[in-house]
KEKOL-117653 format. One record per atom (N, C-alpha, C): x, y, z. Coordinates in steps of 0.02 Angstrom, whole numbers, padded with zeros to 5 digits, always signed. Last residue first. Layout:
% residues N
XYZ
...
***
This chain:
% residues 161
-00946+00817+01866
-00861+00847+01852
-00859+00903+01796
-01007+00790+02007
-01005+00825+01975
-00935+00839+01956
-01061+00615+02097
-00983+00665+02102
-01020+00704+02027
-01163+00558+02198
-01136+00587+02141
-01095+00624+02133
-01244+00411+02287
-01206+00483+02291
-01171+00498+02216
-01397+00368+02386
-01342+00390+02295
-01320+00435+02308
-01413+00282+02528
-01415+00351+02490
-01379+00330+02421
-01561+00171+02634
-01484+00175+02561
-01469+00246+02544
-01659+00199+02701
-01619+00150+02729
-01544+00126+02690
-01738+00335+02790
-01694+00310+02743
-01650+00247+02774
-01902+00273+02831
-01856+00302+02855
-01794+00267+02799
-02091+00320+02838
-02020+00311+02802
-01968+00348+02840
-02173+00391+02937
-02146+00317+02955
-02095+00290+02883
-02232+00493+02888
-02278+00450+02910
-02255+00371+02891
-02128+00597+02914
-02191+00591+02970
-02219+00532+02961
-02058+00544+02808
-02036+00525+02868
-02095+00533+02927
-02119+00620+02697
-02109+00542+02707
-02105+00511+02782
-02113+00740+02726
-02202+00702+02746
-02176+00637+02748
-01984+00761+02738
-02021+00788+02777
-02070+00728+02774
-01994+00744+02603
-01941+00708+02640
-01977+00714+02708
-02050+00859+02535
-02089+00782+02527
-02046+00718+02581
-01984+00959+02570
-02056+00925+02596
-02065+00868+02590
-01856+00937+02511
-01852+00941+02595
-01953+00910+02630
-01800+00891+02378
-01871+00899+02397
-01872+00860+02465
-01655+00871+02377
-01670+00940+02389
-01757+00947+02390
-01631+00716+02378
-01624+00768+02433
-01642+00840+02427
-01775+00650+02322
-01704+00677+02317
-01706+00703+02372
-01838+00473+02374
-01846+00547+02386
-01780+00583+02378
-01952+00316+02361
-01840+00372+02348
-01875+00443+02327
-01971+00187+02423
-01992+00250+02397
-01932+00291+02392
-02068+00039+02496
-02013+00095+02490
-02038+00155+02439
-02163-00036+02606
-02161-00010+02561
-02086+00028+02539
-02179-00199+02680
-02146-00149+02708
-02159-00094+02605
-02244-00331+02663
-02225-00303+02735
-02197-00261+02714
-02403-00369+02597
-02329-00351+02580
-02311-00315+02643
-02550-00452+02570
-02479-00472+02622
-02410-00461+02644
-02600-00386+02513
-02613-00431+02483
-02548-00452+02515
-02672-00284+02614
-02725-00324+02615
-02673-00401+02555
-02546-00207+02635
-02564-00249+02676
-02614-00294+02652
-02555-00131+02505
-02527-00182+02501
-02537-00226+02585
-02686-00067+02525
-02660-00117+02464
-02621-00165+02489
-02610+00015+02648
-02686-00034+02648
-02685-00088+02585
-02534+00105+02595
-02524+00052+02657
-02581-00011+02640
-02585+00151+02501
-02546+00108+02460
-02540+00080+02524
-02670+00249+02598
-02699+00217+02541
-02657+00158+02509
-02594+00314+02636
-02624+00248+02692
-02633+00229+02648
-02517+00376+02566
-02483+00349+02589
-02523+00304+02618
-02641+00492+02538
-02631+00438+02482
-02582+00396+02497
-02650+00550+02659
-02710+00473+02676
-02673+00445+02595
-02553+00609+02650
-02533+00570+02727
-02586+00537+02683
-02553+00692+02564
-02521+00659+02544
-02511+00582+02592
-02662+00790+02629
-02682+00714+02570
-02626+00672+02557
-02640+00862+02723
-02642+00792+02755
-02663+00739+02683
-02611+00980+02699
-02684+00954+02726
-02689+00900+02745
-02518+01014+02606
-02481+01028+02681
-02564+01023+02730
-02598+01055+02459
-02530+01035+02515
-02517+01063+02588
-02696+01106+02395
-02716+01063+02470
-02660+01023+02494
-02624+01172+02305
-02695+01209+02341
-02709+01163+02405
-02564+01081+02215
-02533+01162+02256
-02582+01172+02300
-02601+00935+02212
-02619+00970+02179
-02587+01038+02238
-02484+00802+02242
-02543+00833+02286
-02547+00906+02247
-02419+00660+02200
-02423+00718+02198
-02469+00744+02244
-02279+00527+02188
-02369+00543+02218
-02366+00619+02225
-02219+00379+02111
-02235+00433+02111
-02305+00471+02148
-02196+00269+02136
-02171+00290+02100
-02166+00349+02088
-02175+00141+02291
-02220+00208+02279
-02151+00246+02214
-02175-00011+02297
-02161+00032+02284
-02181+00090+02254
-02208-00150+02415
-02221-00109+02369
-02193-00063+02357
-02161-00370+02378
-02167-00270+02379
-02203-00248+02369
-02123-00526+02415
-02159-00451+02393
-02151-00389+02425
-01961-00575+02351
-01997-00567+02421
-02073-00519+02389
-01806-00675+02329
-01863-00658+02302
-01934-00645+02378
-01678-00599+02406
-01715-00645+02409
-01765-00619+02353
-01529-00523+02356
-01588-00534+02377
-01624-00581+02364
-01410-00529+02266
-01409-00518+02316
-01465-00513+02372
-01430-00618+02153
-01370-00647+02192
-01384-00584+02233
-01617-00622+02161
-01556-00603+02135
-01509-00611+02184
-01804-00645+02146
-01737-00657+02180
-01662-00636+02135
-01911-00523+02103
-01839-00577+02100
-01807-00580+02130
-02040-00441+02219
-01955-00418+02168
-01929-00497+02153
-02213-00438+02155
-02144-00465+02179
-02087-00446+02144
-02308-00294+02183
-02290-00351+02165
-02248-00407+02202
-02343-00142+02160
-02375-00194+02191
-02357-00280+02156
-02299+00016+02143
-02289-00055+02107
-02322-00091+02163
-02375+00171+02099
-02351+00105+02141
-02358+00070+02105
-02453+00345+02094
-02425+00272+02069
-02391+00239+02096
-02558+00449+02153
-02484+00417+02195
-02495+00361+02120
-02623+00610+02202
-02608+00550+02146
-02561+00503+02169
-02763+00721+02213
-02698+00683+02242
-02688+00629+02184
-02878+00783+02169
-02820+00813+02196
-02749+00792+02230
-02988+00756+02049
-02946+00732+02076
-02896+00793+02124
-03154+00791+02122
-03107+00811+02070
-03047+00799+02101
-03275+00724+02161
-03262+00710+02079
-03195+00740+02072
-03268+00772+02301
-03337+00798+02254
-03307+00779+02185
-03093+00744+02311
-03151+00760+02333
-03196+00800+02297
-02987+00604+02281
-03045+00643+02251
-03085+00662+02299
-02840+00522+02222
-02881+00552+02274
-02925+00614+02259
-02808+00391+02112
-02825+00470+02125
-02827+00477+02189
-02686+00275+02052
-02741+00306+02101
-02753+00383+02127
-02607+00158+01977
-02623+00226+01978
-02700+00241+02010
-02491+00034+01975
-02561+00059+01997
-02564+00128+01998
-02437-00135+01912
-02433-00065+01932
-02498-00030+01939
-02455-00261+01882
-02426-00251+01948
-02416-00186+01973
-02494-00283+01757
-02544-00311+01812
-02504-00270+01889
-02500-00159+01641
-02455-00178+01676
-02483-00219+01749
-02579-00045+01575
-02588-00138+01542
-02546-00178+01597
-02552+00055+01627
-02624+00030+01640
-02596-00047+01623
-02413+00096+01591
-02426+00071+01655
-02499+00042+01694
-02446+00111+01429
-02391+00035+01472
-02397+00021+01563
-02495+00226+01467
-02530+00151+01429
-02494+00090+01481
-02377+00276+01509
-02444+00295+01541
-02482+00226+01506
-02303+00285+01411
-02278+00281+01458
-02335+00246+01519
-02348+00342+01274
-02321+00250+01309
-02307+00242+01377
-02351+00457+01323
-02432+00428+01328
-02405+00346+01324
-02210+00501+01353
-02247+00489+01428
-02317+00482+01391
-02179+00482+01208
-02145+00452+01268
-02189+00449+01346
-02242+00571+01149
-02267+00507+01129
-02222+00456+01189
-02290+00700+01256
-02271+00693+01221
-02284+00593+01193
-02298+00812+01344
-02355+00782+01342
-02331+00728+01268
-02178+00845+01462
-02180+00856+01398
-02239+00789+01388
-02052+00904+01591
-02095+00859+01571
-02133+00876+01527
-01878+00908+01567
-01946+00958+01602
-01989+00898+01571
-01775+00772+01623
-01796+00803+01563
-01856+00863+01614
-01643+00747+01747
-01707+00741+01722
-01749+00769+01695
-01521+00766+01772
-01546+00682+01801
-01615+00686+01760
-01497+00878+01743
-01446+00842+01720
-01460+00754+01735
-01575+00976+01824
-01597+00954+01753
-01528+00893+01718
-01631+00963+01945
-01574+00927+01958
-01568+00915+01862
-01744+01079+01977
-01652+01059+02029
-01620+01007+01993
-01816+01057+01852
-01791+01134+01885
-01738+01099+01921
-01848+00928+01877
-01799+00960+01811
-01765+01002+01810
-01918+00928+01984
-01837+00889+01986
-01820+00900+01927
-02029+01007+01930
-01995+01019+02003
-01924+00984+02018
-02062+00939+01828
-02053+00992+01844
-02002+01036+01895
-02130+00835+01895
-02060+00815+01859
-02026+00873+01850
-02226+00879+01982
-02199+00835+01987
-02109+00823+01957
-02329+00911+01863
-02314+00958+01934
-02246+00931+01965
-02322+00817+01779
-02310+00898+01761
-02288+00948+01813
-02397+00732+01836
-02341+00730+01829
-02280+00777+01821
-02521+00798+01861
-02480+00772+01913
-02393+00771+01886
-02560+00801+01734
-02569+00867+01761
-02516+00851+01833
-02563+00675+01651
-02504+00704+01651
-02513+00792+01694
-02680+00620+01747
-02617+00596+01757
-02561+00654+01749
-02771+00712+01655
-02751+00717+01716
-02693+00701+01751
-02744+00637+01525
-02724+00720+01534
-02747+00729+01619
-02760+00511+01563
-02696+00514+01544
-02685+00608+01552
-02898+00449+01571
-02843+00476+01637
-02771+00504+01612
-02931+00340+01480
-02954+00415+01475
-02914+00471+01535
-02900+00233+01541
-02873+00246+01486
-02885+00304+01481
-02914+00260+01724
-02931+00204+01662
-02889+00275+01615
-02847+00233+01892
-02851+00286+01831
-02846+00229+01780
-02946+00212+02042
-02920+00197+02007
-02926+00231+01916
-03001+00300+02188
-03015+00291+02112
-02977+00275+02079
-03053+00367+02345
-03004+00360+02290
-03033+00311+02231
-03105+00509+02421
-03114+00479+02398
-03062+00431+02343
-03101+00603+02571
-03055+00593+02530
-03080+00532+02488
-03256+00675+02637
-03195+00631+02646
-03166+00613+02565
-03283+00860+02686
-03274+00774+02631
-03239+00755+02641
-03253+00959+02738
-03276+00922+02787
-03274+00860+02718
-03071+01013+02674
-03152+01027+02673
-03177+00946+02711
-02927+01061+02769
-02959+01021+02718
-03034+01026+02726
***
């Protein structure tokens, strides 16, 4: 990685053709393996509601990572509280929705500081523990999860007929 430090930045209304450069990368990649769980991704009137709805949203978050101005990391998260429900307590959270790292500076360690990055959020507003769902056939990203302290605690299983 270059001697700059990793800068981050919250994404306003104008963020949306970047955003969708992440996403693109992203959804792509689980359309290709698993197209029966999930569309190719498409700049379309579905992912710009999509994207609005998650600015106006108090509890969700979109954050760059930037060095010299130009984004190369991304993570979205929830930052909130879950409901209580007949099987859980009502408690806070966080949850990581999605986080990319542009092709060129994978495997540098951005995905490690955009993981401190949602650490830190949510510690500062008192949330003990983050989650996150990783398929099984994205071995990297399973990989980085676990280096930096995710560990599976549920699986989905699927029968093909």
């Amino acid at each position: 990685m270059q001697e700059n430090e990793l800068q981050f930045r919250p994404a306003g209304r104008d963020d949306a053709d970047i955003t969708f450069k992440f996403f693109e990368q992203i959804q792509k990649l689980h359309a290709d393996a698993e197209p029966e769980f999930f569309r190719q991704p498409v700049k379309d009137v579905l992912f710009r509601e999509y994207f609005a709805n998650v600015l106006k949203a108090p509890d969700q978050h979109i954050a760059f990572g930037c060095l010299d101005d130009i984004e190369i990391g991304y993570v979205q998260y929830f930052l909130g509280t879950s409901p209580k429900t007949i099987y859980q307590p009502e408690r806070r959270i966080a949850h990581i929705n999605l986080l990319a790292v542009t092709h060129e500076y994978q495997g540098q360690g951005i995905a490690t500081k955009l993981l401190d990055y949602v650490k830190e959020q949510a510690t500062c507003q008192g949330v003990g523990s983050i989650g996150l769902e990783s398929w099984a056939f994205n071995i990297s990203a399973r990989a980085c999860f676990e280096k930096a302290g995710f560990r599976a605690t549920r699986g989905s299983m699927w029968l093909k007929l």
